[in-house]
Backbone as a chain_set.jsonl record, in Angstrom:
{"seq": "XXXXXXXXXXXXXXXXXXXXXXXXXXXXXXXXXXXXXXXXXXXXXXXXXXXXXXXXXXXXXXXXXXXXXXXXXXXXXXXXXXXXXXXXXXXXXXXXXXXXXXXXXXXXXXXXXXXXXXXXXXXXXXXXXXXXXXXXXXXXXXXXXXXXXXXXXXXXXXXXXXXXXXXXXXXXXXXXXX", "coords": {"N": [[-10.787, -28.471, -9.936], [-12.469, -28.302, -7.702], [-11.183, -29.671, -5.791], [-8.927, -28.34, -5.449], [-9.727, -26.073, -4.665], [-10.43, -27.041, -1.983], [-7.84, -27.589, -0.878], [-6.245, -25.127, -0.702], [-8.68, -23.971, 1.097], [-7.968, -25.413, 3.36], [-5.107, -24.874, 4.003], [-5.444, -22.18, 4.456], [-6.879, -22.117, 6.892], [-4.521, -23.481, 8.741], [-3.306, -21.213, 9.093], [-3.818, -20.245, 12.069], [-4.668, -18.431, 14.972], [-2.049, -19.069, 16.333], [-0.462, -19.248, 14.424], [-0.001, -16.616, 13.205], [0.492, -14.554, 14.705], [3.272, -15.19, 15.06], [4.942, -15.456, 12.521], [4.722, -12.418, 11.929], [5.945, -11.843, 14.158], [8.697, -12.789, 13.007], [8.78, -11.994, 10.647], [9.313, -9.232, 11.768], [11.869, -9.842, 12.463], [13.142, -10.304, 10.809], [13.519, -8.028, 9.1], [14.579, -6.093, 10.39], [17.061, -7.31, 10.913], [18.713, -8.195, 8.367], [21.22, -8.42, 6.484], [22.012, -5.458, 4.087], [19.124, -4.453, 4.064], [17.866, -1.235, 4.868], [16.713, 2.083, 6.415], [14.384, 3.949, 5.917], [13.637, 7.085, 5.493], [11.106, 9.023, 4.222], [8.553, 10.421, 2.123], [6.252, 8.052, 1.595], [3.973, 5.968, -0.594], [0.74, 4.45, -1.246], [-1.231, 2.995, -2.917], [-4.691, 1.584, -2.368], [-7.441, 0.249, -2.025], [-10.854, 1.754, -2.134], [-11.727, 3.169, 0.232], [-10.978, 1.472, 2.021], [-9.053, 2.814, 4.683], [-11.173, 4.179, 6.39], [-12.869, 2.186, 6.606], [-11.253, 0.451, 8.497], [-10.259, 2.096, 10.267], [-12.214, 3.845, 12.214], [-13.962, 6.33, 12.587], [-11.404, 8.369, 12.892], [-9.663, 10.871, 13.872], [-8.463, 14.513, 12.985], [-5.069, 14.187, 14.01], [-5.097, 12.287, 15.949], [-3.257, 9.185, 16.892], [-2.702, 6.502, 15.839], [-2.865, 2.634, 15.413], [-1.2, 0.195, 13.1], [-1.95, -2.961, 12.459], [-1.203, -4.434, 10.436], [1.717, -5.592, 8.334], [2.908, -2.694, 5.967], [2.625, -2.028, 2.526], [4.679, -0.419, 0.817], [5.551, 2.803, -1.224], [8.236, 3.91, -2.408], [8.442, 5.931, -4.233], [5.607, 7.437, -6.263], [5.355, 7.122, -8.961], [5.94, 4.328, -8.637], [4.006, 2.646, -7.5], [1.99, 2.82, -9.198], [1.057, 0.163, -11.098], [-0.848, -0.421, -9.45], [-2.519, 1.305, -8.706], [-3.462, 1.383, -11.235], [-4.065, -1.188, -11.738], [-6.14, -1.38, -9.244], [-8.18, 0.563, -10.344], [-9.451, -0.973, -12.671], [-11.249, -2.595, -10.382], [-12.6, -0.427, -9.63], [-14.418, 0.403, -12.031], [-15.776, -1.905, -11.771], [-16.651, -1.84, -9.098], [-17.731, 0.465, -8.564], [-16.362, 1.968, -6.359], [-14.052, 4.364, -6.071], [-10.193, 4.057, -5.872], [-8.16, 4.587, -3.065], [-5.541, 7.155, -2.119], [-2.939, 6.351, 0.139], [-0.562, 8.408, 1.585], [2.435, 8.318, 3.514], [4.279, 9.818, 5.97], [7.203, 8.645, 6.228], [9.181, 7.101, 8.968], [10.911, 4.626, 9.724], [10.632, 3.154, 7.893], [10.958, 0.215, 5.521], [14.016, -0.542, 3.02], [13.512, -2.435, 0.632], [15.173, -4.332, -1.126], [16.584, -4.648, -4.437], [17.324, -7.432, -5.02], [15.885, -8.897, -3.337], [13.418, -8.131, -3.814], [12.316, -9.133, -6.162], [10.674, -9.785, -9.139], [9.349, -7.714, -8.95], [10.941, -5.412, -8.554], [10.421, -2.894, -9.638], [8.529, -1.497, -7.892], [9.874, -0.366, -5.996], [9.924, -0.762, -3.395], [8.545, 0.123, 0.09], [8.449, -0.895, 3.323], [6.722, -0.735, 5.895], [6.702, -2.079, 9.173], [4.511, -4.596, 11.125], [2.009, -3.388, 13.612], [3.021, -0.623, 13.518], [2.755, 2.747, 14.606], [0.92, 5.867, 13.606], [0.348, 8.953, 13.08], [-2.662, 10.525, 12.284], [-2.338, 12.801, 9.799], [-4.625, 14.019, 8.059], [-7.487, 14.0, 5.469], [-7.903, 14.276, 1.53], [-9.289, 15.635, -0.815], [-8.966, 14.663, -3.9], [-8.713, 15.881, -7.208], [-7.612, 15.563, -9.484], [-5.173, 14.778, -11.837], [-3.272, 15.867, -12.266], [-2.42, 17.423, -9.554], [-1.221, 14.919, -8.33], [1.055, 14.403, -10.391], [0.817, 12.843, -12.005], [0.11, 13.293, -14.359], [1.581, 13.791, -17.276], [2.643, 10.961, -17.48], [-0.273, 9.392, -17.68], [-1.118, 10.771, -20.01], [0.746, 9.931, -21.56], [0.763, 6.918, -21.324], [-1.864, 6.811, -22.286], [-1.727, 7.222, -25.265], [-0.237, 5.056, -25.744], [-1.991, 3.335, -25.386], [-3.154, 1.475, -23.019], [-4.946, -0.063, -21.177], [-6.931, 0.701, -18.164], [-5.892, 2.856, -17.435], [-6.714, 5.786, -17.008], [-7.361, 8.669, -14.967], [-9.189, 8.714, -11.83], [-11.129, 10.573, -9.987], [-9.709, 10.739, -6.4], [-9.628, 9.915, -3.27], [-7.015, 11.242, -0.869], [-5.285, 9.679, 1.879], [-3.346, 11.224, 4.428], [-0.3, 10.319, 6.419], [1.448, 10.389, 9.324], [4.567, 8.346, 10.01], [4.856, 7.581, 13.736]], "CA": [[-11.008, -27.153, -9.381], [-13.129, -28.354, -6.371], [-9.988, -30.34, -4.947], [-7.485, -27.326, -5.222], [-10.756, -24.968, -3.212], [-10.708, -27.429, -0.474], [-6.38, -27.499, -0.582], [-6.712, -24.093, -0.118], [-9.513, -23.666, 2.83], [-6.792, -26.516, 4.268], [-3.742, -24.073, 4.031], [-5.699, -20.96, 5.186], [-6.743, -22.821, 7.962], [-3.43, -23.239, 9.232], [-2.805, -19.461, 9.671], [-4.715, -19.326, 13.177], [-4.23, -17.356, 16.136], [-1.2, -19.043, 17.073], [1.008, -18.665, 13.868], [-0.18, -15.663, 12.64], [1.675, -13.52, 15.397], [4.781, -15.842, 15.221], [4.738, -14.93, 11.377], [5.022, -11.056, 12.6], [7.695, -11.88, 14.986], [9.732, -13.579, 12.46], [9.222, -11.13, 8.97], [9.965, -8.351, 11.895], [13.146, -9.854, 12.932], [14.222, -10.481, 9.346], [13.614, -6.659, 8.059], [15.71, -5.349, 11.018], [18.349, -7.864, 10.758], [18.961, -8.839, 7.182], [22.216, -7.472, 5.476], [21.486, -5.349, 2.807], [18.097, -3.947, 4.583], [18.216, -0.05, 5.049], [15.972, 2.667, 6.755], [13.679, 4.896, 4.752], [12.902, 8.341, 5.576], [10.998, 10.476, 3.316], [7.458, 10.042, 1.504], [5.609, 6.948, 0.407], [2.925, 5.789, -1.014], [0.02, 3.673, -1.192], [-2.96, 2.9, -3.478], [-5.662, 0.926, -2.105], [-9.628, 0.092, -2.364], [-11.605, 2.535, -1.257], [-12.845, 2.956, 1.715], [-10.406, 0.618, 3.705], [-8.64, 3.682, 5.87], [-12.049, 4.139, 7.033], [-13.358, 0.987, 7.377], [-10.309, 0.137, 9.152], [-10.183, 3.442, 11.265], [-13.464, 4.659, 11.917], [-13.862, 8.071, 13.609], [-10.493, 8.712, 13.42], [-9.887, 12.29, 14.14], [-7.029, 14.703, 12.69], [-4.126, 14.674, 15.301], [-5.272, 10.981, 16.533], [-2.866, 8.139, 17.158], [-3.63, 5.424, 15.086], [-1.594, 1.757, 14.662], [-1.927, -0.573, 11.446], [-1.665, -4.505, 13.244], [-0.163, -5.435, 9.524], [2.388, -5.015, 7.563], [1.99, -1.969, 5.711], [3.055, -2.487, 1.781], [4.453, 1.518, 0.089], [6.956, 2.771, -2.429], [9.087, 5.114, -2.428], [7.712, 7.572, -5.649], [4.056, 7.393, -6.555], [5.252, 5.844, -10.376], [6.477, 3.069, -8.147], [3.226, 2.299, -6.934], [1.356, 3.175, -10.662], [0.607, -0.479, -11.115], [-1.609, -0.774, -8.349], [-3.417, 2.257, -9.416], [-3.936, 0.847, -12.485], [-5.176, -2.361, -10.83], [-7.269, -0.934, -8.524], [-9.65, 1.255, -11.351], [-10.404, -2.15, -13.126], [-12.199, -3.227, -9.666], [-13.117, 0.677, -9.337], [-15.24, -0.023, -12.899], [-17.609, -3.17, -11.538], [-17.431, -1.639, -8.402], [-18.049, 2.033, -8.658], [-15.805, 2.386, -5.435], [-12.562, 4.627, -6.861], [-8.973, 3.59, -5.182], [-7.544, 5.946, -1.792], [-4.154, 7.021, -2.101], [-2.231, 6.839, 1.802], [0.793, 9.182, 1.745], [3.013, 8.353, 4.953], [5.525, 10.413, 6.129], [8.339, 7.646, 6.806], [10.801, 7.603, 9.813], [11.383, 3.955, 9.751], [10.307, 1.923, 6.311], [12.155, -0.472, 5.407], [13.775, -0.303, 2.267], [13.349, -3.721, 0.051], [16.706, -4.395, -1.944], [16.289, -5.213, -5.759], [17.313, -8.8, -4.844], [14.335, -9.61, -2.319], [12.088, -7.678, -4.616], [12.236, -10.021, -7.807], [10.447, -9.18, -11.132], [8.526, -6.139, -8.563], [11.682, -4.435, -7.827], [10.514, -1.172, -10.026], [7.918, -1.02, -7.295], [10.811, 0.816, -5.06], [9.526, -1.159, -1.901], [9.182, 0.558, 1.666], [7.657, -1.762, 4.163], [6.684, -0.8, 7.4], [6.186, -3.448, 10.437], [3.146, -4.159, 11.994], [1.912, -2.437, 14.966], [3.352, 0.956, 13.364], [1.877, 3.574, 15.059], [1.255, 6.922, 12.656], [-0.488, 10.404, 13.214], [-3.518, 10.904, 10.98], [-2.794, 14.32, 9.474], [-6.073, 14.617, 7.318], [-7.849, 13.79, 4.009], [-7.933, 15.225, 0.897], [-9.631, 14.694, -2.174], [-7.858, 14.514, -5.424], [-9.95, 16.003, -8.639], [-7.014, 16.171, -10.899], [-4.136, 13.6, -12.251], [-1.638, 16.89, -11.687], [-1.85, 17.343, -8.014], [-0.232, 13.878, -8.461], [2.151, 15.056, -10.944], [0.695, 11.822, -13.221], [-0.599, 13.998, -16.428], [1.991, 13.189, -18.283], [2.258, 9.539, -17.737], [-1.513, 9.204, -17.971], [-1.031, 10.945, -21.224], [1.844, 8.773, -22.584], [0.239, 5.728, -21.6], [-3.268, 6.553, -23.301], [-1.548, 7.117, -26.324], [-0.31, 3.395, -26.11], [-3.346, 2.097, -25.56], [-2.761, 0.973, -21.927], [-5.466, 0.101, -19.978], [-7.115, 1.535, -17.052], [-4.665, 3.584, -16.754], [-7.173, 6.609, -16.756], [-7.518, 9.587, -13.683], [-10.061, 9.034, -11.547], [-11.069, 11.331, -8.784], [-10.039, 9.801, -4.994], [-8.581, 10.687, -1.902], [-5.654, 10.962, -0.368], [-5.086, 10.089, 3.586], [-2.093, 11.877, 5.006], [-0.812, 9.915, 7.786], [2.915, 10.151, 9.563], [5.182, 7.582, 11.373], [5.49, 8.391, 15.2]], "C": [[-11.51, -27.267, -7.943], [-11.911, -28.702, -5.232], [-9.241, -28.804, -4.632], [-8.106, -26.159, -4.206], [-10.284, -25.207, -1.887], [-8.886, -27.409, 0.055], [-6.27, -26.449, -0.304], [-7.09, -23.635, 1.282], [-8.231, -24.863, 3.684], [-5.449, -25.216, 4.492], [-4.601, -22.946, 4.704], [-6.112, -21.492, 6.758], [-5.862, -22.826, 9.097], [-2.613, -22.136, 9.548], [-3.777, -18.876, 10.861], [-3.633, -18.449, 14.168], [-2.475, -17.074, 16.959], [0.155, -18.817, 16.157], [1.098, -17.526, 13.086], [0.816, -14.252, 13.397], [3.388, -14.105, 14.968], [5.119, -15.546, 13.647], [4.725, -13.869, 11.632], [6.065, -10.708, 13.044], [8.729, -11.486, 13.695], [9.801, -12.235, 11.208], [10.272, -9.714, 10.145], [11.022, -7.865, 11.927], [13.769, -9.688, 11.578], [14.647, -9.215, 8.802], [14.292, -5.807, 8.857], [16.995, -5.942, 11.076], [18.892, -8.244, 9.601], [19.871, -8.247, 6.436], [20.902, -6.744, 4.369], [20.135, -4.048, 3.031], [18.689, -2.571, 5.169], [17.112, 0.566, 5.787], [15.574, 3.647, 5.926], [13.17, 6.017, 5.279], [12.307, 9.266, 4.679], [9.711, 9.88, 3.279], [7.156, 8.753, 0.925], [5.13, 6.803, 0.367], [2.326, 4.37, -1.54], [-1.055, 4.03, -1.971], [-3.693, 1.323, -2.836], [-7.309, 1.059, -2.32], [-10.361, 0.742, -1.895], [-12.312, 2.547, -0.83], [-12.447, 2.014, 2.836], [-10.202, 1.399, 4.526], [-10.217, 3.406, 6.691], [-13.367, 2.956, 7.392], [-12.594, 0.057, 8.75], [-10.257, 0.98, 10.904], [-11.139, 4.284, 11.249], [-13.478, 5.53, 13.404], [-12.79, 8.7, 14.154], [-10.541, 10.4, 13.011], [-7.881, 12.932, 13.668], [-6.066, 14.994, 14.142], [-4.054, 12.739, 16.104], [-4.269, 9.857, 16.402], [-3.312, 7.0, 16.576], [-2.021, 3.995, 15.043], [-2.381, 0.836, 14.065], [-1.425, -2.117, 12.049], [-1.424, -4.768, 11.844], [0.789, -4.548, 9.33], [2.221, -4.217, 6.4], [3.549, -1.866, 3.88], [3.776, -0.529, 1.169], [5.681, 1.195, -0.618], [7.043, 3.762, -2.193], [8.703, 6.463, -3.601], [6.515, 6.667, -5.679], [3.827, 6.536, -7.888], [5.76, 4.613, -9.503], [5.009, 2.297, -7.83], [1.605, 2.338, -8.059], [0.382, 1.785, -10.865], [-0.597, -0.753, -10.598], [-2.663, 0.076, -8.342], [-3.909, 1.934, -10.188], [-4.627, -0.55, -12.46], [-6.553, -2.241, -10.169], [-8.685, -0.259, -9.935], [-10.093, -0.077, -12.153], [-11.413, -2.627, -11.972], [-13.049, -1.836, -9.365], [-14.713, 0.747, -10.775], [-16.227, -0.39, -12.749], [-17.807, -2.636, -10.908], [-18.215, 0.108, -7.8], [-17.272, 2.984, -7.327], [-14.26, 2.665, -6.115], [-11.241, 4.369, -5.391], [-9.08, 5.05, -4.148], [-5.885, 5.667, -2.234], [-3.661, 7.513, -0.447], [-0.883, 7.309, 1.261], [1.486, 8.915, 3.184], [4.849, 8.82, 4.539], [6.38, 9.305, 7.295], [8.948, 7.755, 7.732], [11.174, 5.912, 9.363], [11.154, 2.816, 8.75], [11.262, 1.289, 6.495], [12.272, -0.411, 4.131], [14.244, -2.066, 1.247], [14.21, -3.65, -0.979], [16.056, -5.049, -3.222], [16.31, -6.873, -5.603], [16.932, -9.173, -3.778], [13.294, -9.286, -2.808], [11.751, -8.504, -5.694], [11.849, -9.386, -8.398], [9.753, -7.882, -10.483], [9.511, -5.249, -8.255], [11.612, -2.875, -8.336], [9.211, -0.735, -9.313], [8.525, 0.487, -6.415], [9.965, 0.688, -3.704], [9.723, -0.373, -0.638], [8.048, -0.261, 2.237], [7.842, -1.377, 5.184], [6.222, -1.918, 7.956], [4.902, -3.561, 10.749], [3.7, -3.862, 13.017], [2.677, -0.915, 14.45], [2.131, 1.529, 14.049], [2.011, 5.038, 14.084], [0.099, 7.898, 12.972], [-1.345, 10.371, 12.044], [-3.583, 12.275, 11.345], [-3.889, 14.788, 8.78], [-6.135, 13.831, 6.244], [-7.951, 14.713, 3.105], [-8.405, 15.094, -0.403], [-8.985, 15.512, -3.51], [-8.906, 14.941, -6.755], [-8.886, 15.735, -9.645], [-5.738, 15.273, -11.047], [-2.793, 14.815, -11.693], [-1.819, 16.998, -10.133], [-1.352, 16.051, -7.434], [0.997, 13.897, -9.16], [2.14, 13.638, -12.418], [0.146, 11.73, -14.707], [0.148, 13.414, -17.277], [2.346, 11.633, -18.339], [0.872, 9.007, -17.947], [-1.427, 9.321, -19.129], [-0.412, 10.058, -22.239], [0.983, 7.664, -22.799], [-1.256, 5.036, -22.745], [-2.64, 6.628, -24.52], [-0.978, 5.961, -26.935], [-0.769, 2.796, -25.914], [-3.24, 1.048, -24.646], [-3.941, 1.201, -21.286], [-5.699, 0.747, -18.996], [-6.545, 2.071, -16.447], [-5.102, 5.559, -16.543], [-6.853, 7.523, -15.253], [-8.634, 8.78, -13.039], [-9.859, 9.497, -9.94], [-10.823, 10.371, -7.654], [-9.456, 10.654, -3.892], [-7.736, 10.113, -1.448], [-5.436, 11.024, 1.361], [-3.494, 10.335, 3.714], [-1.656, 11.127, 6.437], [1.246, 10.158, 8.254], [3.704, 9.227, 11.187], [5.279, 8.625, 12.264], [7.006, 7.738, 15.321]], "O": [[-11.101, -26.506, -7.066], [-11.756, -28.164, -4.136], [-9.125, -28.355, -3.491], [-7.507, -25.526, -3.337], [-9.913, -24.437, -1.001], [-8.636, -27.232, 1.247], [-6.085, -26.493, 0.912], [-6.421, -23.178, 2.208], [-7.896, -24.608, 4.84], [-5.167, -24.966, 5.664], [-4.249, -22.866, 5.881], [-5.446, -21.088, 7.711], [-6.165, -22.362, 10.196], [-1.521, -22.116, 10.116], [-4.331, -17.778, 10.905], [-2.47, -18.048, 14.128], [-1.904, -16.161, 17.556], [1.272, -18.459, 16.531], [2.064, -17.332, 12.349], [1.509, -13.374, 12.883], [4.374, -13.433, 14.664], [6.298, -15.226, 13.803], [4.459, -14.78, 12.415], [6.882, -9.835, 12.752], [9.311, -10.433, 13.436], [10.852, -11.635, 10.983], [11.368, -9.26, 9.815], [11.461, -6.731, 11.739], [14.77, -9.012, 11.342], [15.709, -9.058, 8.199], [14.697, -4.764, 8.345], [17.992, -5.247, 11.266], [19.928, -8.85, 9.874], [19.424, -7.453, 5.609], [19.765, -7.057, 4.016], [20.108, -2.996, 2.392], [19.735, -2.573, 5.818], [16.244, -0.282, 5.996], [16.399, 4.211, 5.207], [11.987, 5.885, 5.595], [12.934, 10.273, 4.351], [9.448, 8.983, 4.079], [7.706, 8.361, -0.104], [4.586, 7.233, 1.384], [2.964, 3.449, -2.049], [-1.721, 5.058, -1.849], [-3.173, 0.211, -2.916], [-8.036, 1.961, -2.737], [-10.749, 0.242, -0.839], [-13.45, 2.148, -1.078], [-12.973, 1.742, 3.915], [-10.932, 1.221, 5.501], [-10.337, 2.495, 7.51], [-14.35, 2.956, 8.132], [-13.099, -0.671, 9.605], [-10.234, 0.6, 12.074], [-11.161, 5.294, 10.545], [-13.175, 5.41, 14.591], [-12.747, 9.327, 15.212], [-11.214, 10.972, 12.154], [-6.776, 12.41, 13.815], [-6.309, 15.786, 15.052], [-3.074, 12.213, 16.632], [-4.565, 9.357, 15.316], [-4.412, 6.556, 16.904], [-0.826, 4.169, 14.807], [-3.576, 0.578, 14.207], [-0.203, -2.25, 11.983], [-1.387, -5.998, 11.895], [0.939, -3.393, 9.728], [1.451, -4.718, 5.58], [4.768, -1.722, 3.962], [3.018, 0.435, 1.278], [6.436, 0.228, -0.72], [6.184, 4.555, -1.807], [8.792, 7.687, -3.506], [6.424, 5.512, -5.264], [2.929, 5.733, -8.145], [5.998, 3.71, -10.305], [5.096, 1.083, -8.011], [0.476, 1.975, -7.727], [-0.838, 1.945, -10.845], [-1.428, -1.336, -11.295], [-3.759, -0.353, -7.98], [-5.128, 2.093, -10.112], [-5.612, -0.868, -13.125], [-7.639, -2.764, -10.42], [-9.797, -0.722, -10.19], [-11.316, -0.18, -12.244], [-12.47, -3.084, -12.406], [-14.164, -2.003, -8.872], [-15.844, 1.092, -10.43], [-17.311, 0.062, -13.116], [-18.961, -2.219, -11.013], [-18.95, 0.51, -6.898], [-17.408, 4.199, -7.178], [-13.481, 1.811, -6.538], [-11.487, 4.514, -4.194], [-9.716, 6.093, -4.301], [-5.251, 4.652, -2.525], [-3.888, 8.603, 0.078], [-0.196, 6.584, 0.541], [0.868, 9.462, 4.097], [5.792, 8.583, 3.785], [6.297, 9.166, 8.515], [9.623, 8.778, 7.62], [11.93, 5.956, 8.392], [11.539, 1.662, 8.941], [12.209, 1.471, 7.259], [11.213, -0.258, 3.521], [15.34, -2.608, 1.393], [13.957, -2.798, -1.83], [15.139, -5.863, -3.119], [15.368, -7.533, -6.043], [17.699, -9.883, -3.128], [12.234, -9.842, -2.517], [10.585, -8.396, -6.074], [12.35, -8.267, -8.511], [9.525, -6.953, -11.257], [9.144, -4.228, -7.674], [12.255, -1.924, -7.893], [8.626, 0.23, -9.805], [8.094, 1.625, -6.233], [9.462, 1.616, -3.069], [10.867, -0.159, -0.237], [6.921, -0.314, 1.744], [8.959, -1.494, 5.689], [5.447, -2.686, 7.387], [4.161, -2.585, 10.636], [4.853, -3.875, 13.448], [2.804, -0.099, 15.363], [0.981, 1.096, 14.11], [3.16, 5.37, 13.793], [-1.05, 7.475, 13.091], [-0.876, 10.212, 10.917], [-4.164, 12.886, 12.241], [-4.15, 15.987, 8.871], [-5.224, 13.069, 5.92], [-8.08, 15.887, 3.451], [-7.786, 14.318, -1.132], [-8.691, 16.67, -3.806], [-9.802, 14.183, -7.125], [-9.308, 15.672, -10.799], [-5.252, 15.088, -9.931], [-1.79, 14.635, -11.002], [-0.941, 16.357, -9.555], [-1.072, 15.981, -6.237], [1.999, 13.44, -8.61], [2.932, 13.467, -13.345], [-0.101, 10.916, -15.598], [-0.322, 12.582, -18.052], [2.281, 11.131, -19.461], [0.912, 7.922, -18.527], [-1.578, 8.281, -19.769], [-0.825, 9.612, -23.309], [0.502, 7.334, -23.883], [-1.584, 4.034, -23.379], [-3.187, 5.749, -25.188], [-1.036, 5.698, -28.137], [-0.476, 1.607, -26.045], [-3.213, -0.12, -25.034], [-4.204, 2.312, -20.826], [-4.806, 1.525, -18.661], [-6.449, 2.048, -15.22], [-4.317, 6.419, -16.144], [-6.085, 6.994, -14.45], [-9.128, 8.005, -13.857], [-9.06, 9.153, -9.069], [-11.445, 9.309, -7.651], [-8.976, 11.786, -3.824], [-7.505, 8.904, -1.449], [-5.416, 12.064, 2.019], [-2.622, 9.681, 3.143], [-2.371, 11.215, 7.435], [2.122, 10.047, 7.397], [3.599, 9.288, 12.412], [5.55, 9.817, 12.115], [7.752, 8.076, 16.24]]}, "num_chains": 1, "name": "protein.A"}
């Protein structure tokens, strides 16, 4: 176990300053040039840990200019992105911090083909680039599994005895490609 730590801190290591951009370059070039690879306009979505937007983007203001220096992970429907919801409330449990859901209004996603997606392809991948730049339209907090439209899968799933697959209250940042 100690060996495979320090193989590890050895490999992270090797992601400094200088190949971490060149790693940027390269995924960017691939997701605009790669047969197969499409453009995504419409809604997608993100669950994450709450409290990154605003640890990330602090004092951002509605109307404000904002860009995300990674690559920014979303799906195309909200059950695409379910998992991750359902991920997140197990660390929402220990840590009493409930998931954020980001909504971005798409111009240029990319859309991730079943065969580059592997066994995740019922995520329904949209990947934006880094450096996107996106309008923060507002926050909004969420009390209720229906202004997601996830009642009845919440429902189904509790009745098969699925894991943290509960509601819990969070918010939602609104943000849209420029």
């Amino acid at each position: 176990m100690k060996d495979m730590a320090k193989q590890m801190t050895g490999m992270i290591g090797m992601l400094d300053s200088t190949t971490i951009p060149k790693y940027k370059q390269d995924l960017k070039y691939a997701l605009e040039t790669t047969p197969g690879i499409k453009t995504y306009q419409g809604t997608t979505y993100r669950w994450q840990r709450g409290g990154t937007f605003s640890d990330i983007f602090k004092d951002v203001k509605v109307g404000d200019t904002i860009t995300d220096k990674s690559f920014v992970s979303t799906s195309s429907e909200i059950m695409g992105a379910e998992y991750f919801r359902q991920d997140l409330n197990k660390m929402y449990r220990a840590s009493g911090n409930p998931p954020e859901l980001v909504v971005i209004k798409s111009k240029n996603g990319k859309i991730i083909p079943k065969h580059l997606a592997g066994s995740r392809f019922s995520e329904k991948e949209i990947l934006h680039n880094a450096d996107t730049q996106y309008r923060y339209m507002g926050t909004k907090d969420i009390t209720s599994s229906d202004e997601l439209g996830l009642t009845d899968y919440i429902n189904g799933a509790k009745a098969r005895h699925i894991a943290f697959v509960d509601f819990v209250p969070c918010k939602a940042i609104y943000l849209e490609e420029i």
